[in-house]
N, CA, C and O atoms as a Tinker XYZ file with bonds, in Angstrom:
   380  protein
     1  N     -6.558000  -29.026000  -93.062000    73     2
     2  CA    -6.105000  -27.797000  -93.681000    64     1     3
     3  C     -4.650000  -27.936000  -94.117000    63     2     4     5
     4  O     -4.063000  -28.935000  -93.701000    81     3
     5  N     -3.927000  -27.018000  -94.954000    73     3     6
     6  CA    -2.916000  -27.090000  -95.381000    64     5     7
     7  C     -1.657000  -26.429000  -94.096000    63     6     8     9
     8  O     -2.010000  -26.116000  -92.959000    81     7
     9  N     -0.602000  -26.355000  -94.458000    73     7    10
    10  CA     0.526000  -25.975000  -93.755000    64     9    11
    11  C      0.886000  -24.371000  -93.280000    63    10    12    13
    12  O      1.899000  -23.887000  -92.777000    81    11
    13  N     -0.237000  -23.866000  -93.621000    73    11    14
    14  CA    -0.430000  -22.463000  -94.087000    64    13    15
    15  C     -1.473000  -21.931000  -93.438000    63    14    16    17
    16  O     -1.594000  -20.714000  -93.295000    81    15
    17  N     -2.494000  -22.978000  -92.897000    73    15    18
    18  CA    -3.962000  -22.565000  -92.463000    64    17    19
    19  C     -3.692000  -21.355000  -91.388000    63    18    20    21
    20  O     -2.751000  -21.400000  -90.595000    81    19
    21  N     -4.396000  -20.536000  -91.437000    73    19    22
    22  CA    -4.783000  -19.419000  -90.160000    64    21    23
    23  C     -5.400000  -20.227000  -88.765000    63    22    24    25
    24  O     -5.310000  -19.727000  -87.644000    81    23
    25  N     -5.932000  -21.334000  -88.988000    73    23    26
    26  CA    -6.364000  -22.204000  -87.937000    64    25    27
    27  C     -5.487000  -22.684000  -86.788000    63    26    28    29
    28  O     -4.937000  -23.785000  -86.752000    81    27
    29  N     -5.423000  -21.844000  -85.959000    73    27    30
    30  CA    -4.102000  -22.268000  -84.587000    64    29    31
    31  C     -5.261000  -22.857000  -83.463000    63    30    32    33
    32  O     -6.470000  -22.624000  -83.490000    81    31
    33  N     -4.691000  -23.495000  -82.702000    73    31    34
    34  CA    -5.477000  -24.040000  -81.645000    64    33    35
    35  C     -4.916000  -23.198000  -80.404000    63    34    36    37
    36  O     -3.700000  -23.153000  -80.220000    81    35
    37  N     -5.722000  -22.593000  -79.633000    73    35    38
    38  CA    -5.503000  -21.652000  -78.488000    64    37    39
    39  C     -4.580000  -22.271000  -77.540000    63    38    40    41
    40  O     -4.695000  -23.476000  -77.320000    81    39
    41  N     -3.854000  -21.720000  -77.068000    73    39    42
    42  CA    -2.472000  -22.245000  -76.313000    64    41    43
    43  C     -3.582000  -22.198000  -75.326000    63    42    44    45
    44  O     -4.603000  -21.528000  -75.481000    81    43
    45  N     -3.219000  -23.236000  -73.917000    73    43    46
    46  CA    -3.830000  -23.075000  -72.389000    64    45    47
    47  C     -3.111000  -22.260000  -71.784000    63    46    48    49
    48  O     -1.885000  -22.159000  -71.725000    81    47
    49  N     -3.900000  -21.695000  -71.347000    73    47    50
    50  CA    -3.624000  -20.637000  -70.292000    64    49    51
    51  C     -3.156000  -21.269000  -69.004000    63    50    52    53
    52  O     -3.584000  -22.283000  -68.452000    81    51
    53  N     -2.204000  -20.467000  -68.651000    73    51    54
    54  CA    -1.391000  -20.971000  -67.803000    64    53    55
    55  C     -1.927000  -20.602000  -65.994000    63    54    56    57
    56  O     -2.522000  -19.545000  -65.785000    81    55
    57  N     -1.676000  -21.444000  -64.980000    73    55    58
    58  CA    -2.846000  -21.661000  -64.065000    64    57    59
    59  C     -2.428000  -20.626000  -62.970000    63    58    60    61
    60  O     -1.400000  -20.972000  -62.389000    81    59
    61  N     -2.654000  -20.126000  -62.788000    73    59    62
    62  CA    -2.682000  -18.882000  -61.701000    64    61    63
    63  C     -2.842000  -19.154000  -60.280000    63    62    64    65
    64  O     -3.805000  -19.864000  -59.990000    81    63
    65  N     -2.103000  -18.739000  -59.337000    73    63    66
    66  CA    -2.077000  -19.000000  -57.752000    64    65    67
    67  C     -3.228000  -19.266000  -57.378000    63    66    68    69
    68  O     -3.143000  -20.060000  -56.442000    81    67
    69  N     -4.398000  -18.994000  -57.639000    73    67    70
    70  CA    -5.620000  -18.867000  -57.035000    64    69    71
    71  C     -6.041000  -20.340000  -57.707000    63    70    72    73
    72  O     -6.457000  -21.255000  -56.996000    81    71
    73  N     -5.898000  -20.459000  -59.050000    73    71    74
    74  CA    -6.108000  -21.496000  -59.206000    64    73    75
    75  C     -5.695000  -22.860000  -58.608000    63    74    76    77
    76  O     -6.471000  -23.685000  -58.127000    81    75
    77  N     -4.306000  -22.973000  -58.716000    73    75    78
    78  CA    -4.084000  -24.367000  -57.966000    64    77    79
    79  C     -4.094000  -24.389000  -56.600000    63    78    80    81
    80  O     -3.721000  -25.428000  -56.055000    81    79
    81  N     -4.611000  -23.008000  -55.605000    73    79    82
    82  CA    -5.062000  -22.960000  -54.200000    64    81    83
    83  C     -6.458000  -24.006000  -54.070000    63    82    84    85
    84  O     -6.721000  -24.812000  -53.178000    81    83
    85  N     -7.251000  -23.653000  -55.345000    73    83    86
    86  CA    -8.583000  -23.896000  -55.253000    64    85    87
    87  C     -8.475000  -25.899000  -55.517000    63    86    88    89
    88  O     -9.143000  -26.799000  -55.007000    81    87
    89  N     -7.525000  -25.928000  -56.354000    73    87    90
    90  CA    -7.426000  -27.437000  -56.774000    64    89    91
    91  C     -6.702000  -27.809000  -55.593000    63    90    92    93
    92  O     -7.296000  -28.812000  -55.199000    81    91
    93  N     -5.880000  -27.602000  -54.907000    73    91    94
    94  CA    -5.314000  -28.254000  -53.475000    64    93    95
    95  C     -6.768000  -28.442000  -52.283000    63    94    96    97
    96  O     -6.957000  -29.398000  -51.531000    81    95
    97  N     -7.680000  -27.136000  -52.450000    73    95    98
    98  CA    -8.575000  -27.081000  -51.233000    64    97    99
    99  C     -9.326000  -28.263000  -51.881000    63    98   100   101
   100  O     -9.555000  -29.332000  -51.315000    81    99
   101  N     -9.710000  -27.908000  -53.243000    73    99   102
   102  CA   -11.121000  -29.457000  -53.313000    64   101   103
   103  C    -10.505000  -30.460000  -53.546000    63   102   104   105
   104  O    -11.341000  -31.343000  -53.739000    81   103
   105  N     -9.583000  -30.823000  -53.636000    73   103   106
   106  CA    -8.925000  -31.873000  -53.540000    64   105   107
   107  C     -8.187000  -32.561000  -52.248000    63   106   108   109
   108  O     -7.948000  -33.767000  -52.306000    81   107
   109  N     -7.917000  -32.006000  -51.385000    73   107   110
   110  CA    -7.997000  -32.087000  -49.772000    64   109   111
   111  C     -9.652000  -32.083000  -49.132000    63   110   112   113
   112  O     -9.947000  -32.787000  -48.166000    81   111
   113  N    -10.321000  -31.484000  -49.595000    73   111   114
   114  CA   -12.040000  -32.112000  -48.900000    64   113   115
   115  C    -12.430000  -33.174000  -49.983000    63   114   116   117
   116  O    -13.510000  -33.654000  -49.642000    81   115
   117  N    -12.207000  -33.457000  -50.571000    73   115   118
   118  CA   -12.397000  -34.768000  -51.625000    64   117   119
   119  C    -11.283000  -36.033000  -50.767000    63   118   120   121
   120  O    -11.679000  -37.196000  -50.695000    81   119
   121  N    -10.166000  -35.705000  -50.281000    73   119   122
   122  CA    -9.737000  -37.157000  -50.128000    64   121   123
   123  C    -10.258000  -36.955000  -48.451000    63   122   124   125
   124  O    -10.465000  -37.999000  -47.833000    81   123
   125  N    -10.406000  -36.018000  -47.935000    73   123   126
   126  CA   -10.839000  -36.014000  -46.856000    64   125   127
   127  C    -11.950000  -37.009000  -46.392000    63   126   128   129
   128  O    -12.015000  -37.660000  -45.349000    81   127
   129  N    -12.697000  -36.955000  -47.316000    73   127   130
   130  CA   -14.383000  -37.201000  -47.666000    64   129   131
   131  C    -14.170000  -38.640000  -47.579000    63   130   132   133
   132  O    -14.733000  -39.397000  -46.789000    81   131
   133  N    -13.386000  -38.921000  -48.379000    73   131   134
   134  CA   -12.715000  -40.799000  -48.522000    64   133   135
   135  C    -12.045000  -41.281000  -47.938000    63   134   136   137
   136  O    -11.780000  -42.467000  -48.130000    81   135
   137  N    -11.303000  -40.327000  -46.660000    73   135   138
   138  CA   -10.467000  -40.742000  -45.629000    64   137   139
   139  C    -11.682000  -41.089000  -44.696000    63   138   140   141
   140  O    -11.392000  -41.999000  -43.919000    81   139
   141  N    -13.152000  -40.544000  -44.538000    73   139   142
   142  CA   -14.328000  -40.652000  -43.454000    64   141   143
   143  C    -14.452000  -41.866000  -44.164000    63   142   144   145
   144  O    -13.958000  -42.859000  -43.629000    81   143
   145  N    -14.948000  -41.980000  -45.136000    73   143   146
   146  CA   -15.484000  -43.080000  -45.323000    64   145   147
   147  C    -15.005000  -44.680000  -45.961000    63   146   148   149
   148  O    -15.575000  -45.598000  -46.550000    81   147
   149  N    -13.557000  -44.377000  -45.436000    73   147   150
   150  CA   -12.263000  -45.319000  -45.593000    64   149   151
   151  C    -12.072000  -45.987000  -46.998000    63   150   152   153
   152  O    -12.030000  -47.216000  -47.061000    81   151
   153  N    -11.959000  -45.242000  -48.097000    73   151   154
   154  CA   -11.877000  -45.683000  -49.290000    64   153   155
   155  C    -10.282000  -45.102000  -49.661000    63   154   156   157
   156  O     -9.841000  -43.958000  -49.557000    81   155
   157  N     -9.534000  -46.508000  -50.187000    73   155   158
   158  CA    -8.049000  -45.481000  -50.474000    64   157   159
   159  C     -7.940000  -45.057000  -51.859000    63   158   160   161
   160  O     -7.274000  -44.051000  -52.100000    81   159
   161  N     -8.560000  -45.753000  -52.887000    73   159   162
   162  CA    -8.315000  -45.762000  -54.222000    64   161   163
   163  C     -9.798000  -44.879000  -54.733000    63   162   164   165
   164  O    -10.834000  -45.472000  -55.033000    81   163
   165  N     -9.633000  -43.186000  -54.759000    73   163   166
   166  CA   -10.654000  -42.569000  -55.430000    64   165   167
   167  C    -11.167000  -43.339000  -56.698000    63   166   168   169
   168  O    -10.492000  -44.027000  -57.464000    81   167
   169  N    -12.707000  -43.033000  -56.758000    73   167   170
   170  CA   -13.243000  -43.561000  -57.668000    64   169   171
   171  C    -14.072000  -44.699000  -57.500000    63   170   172   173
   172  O    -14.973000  -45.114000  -58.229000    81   171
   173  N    -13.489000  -45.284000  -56.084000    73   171   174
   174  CA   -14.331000  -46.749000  -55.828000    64   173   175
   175  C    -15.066000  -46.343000  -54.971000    63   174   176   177
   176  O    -15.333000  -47.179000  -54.109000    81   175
   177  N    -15.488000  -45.421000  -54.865000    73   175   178
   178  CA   -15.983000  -44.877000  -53.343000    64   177   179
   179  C    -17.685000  -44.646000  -53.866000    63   178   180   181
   180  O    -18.583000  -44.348000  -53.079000    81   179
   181  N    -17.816000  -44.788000  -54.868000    73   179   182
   182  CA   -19.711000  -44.911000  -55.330000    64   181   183
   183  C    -20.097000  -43.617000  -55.130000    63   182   184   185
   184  O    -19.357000  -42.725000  -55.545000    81   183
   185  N    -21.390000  -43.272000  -54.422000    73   183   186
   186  CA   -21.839000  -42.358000  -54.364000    64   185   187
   187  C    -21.499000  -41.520000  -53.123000    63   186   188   189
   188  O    -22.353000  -40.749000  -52.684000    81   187
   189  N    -20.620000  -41.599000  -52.692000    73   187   190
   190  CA   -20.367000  -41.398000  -50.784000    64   189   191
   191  C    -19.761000  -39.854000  -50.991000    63   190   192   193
   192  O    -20.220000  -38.832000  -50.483000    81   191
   193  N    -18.761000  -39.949000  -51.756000    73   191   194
   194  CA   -18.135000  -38.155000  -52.009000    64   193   195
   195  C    -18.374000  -37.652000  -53.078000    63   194   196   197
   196  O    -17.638000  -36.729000  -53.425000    81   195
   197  N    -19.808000  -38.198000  -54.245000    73   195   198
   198  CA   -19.838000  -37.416000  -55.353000    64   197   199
   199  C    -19.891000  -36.035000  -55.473000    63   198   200   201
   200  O    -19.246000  -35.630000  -56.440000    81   199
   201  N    -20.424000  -35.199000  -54.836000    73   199   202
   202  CA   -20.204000  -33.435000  -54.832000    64   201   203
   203  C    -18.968000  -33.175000  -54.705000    63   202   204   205
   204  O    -18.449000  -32.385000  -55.494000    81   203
   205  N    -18.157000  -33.825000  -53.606000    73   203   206
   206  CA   -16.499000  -33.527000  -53.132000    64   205   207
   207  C    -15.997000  -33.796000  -55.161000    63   206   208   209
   208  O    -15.454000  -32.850000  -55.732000    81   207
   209  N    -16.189000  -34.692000  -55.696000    73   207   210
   210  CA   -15.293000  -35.324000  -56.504000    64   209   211
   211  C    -15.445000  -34.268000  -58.102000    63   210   212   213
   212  O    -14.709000  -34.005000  -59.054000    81   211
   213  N    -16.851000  -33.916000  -57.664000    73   211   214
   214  CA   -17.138000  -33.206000  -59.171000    64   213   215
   215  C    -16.348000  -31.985000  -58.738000    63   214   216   217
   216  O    -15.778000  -31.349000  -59.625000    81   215
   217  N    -16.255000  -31.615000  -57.579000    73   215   218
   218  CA   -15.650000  -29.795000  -57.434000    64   217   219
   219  C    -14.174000  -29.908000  -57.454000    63   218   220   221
   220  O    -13.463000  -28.914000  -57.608000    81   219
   221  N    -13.593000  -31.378000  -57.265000    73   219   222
   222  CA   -12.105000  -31.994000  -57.700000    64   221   223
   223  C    -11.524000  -31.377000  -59.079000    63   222   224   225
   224  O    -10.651000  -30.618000  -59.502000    81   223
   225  N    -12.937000  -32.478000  -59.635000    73   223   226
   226  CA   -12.289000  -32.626000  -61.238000    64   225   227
   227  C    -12.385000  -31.299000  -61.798000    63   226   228   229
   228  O    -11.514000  -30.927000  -62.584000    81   227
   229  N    -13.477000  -30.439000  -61.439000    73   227   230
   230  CA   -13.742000  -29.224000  -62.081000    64   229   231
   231  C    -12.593000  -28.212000  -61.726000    63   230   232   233
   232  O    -12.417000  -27.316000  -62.553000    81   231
   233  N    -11.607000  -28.230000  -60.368000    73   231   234
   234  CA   -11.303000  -27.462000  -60.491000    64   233   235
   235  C     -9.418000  -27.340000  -60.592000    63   234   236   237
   236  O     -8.589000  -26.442000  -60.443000    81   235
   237  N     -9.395000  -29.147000  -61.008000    73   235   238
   238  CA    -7.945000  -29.246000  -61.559000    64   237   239
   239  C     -7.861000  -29.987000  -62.848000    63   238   240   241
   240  O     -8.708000  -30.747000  -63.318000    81   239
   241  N     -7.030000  -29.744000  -63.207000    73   239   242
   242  CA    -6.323000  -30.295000  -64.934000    64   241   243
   243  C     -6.380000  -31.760000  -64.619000    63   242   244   245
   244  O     -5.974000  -32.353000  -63.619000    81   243
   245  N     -6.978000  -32.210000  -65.697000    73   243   246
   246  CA    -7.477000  -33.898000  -65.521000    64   245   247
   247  C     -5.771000  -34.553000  -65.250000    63   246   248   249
   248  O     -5.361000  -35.457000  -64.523000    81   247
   249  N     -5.059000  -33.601000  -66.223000    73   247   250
   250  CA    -3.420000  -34.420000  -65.474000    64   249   251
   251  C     -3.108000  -34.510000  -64.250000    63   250   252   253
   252  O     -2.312000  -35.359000  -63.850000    81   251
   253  N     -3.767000  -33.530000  -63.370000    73   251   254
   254  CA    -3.489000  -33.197000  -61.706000    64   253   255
   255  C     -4.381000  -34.440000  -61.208000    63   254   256   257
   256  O     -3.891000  -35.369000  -60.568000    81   255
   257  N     -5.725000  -34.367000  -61.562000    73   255   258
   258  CA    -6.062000  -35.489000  -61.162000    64   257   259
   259  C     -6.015000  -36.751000  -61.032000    63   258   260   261
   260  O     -6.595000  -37.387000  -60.152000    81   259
   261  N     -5.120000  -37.328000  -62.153000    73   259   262
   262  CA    -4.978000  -38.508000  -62.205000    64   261   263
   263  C     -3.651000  -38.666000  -61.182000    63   262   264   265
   264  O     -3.422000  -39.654000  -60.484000    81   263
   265  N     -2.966000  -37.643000  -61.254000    73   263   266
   266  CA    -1.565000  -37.864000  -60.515000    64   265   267
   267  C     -1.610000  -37.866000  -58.827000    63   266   268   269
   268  O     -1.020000  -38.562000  -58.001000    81   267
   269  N     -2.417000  -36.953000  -58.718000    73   267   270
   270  CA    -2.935000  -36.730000  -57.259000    64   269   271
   271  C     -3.701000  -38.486000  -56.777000    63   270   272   273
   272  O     -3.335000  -39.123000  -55.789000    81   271
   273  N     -4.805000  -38.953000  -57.787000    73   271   274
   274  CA    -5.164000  -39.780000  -57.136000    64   273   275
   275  C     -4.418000  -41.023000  -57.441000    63   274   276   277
   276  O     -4.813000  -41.849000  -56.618000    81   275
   277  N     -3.668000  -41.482000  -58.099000    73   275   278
   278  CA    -2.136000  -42.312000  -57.874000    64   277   279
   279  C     -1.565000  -42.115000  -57.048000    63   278   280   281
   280  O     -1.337000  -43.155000  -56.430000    81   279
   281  N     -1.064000  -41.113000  -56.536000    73   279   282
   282  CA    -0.214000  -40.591000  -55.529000    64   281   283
   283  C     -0.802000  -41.014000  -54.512000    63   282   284   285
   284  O     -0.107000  -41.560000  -53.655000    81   283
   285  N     -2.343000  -40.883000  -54.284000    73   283   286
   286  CA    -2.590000  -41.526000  -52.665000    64   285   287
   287  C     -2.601000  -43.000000  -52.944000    63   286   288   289
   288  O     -2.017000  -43.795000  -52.206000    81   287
   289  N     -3.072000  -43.255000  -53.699000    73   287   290
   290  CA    -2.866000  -45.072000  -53.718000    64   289   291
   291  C     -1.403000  -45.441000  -53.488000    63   290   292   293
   292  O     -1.242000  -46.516000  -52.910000    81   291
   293  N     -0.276000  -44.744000  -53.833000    73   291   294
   294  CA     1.144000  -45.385000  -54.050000    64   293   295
   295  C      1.682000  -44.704000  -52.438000    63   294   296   297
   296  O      2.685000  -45.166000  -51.893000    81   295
   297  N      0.996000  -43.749000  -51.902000    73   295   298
   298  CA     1.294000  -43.482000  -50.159000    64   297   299
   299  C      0.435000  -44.479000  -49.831000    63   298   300   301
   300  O      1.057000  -45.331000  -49.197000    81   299
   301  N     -0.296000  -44.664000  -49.919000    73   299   302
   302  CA    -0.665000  -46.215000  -48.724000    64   301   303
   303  C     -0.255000  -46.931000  -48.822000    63   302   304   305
   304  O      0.499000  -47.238000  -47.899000    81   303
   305  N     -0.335000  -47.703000  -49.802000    73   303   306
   306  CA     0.752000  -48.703000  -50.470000    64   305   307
   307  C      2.500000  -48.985000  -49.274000    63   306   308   309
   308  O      2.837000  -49.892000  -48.512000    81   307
   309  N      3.268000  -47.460000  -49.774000    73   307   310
   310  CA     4.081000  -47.003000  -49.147000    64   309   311
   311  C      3.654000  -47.498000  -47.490000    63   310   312   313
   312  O      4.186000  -48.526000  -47.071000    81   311
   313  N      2.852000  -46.865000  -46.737000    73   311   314
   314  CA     2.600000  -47.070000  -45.481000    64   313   315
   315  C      2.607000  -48.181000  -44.669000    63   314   316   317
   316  O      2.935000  -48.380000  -43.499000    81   315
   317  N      1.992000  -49.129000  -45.918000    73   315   318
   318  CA     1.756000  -50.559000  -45.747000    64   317   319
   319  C      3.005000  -51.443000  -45.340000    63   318   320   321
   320  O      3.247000  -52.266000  -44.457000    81   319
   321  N      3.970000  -50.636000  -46.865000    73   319   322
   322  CA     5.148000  -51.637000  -46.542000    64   321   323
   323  C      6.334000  -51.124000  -45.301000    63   322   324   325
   324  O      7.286000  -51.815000  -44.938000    81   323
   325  N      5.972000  -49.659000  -44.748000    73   323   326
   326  CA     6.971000  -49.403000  -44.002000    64   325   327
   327  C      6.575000  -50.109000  -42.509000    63   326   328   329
   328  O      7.292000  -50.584000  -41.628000    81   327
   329  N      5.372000  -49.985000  -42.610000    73   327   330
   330  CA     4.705000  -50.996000  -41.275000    64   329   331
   331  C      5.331000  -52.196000  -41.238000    63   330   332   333
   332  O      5.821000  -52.630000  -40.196000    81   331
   333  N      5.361000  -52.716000  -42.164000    73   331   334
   334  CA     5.723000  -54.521000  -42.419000    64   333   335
   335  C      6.962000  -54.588000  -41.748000    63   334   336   337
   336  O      7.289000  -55.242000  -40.758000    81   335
   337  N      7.861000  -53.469000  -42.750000    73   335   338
   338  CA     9.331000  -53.204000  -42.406000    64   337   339
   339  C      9.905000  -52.784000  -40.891000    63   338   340   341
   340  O     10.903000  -53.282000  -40.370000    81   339
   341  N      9.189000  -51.922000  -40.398000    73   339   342
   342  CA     9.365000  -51.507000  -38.459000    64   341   343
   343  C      8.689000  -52.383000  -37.591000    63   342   344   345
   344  O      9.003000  -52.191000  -36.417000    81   343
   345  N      7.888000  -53.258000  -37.764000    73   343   346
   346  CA     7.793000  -54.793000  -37.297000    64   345   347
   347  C      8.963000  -55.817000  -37.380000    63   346   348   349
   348  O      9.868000  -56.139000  -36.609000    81   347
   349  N      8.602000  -56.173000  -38.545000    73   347   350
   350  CA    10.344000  -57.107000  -38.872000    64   349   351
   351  C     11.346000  -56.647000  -37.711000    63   350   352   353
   352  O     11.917000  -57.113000  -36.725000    81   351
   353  N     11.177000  -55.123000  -38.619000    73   351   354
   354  CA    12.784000  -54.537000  -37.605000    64   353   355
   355  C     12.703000  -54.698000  -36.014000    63   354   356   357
   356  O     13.754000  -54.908000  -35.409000    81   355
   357  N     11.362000  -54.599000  -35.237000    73   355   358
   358  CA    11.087000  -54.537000  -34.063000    64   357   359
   359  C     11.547000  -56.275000  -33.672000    63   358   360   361
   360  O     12.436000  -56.586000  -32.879000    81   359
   361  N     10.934000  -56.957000  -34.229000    73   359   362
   362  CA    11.124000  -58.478000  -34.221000    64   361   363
   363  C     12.772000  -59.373000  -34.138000    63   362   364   365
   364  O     13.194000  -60.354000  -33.525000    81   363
   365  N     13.282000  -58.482000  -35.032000    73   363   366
   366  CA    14.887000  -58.649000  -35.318000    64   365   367
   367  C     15.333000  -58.386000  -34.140000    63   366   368   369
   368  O     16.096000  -59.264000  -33.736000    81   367
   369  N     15.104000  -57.208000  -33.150000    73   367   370
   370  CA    16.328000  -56.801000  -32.300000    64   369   371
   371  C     15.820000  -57.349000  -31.130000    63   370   372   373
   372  O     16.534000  -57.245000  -30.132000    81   371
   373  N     14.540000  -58.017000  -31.005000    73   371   374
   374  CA    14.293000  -58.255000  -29.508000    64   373   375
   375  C     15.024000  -59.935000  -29.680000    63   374   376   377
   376  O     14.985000  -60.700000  -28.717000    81   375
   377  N     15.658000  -60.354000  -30.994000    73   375   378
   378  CA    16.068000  -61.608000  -30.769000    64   377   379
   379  C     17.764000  -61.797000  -29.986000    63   378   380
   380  O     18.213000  -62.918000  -29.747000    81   379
C-alpha cells in the first residue's frame, strides 16, 4: 500500500498483572517438570513435560520464552563454574 494507507497493524496490548502471574506459574511447573526429570536445556526433554511446555508457550510472549529458557541454561552453567571455583578455593587454603 501507499504511505497514506488506512491499513495500521494493531499495536500489542500491553500484558497485565494477571498475565505475567500466569507466565511465571507455567513456567515454574514447566522447569519444575525438567528439574524431575533432570533435563537443563528446555526443549531436549522429548515428550516428558509436553503439557507443562505447551501451557509455557501459550501463556508467555515467545520473547519471554526464549529468555527464560537461556536464562536457565546460563544459571547452570553459572553453578557449574562456581563449584569448580569453591573447590579450587577449598584446595588453595588447606595448602
Amino acid at each position: 500500500m501507499g504511505w497514506f494507507s488506512s491499513d495500521k497493524k494493531p499495536e500489542p496490548e500491553p500484558l497485565l498483572r494477571q498475565d505475567r502471574q500466569k507466565c511465571w506459574e507455567s513456567r515454574d511447573a514447566y522447569f519444575a517438570c525438567l528439574d524431575s526429570a533432570g533435563v537443563v536445556k528446555p526443549g531436549t526433554e522429548g515428550s516428558t513435560c509436553s503439557a507443562q511446555q505447551v501451557v509455557y508457550e501459550q501463556n508467555c510472549a515467545k520473547s519471554w520464552v526464549s529468555y527464560f529458557n537461556q536464562r536457565r541454561v546460563l544459571a547452570e552453567q553459572q553453578r557449574d563454574v562456581l563449584a569448580t571455583v569453591n573447590t579450587q578455593a577449598a584446595a588453595a587454603n588447606r595448602r
